[in-house]
C-alpha positions, 0 to 999 in steps of 0.5 A: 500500500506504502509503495502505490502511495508514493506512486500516486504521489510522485506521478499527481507532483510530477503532473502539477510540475508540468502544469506550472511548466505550462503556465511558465511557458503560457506566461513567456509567450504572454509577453511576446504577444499580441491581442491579435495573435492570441484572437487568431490563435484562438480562432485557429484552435478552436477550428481544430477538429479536434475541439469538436468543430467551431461550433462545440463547447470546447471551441466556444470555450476556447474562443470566450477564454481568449476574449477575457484574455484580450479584454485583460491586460496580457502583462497581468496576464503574463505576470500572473502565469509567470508567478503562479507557475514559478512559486508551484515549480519551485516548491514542486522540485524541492517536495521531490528532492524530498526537501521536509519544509517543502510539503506544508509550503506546498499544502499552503500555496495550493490552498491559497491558489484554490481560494483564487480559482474558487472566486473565479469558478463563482464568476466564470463557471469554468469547467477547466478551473474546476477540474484544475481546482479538484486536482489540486485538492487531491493534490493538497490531501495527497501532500498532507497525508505524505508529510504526515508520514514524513513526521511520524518516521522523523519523530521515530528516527529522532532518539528521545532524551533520557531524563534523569532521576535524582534522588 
């Protein structure tokens, strides 16, 4: 049971790494951007088939999504997927380097971020956030069971101070 759970674990950080990878690089093109480009990307993508057609849910999506993005300021844009993903990234890579204090980071940073998408999901009933917001929830109850763990054995390993009886 031990060794599935450390699989699940590294394989659910390992996916939110690449997920803050993703913002990182979302937010770099950000800055390189312009509105135009980003309503002809959309545009395009949303004509994919694979996005079910221009006329789909995900195409509608795809096409609201980039005329938030135009009607926000793409800078803001680009500093908020460039912090996100790089707080994430970094906290991330030291809960893999098995870092003790990174686990209660990481619990913390992802609560603060699920406050944030839950306030957006009210606004927005975005089914995206939504799920990113679940995922991260299994994230957070993933990190506090391994780092409750991680007390225990360090409590165990830690020698106890014999205390000594005077007389």
């Amino acid at each position: 049971m031990s060794s599935r759970f450390d699989t699940v674990f590294k394989i659910s950080v390992i996916l939110k790494g690449l997920d803050a990878l993703v913002e990182i690089i979302g937010g770099v093109l950000l800055l390189f951007v312009t509105r135009s480009d980003i309503t002809r990307f959309a545009s395009w993508l949303a004509k994919n088939p694979l996005a079910g057609g221009s006329h789909s849910y995900i195409a509608s999506s795809i096409n609201h999504s980039a005329q938030q993005l135009v009607h926000i300021s793409t800078l803001l844009g680009a500093i908020y997927l460039l912090s996100h993903g790089i707080i994430k990234l970094f906290v991330i890579i030291n809960v893999l380097r098995d870092k003790y204090w990174a686990y209660p980071v990481l619990i913390v940073v992802l609560l603060g971020f699920c406050i944030y998408q839950i306030i957006s999901i009210v606004s927005s009933h975005s089914i995206a956030v939504t799920l990113l917001t679940v995922f991260d929830i299994f994230i957070i109850v993933l990190t506090w069971i391994e780092w409750q763990r991680k007390r225990k054995k360090r409590a165990e390993s830690t020698p106890k101070e014999e205390i000594p009886i005077t007389s």
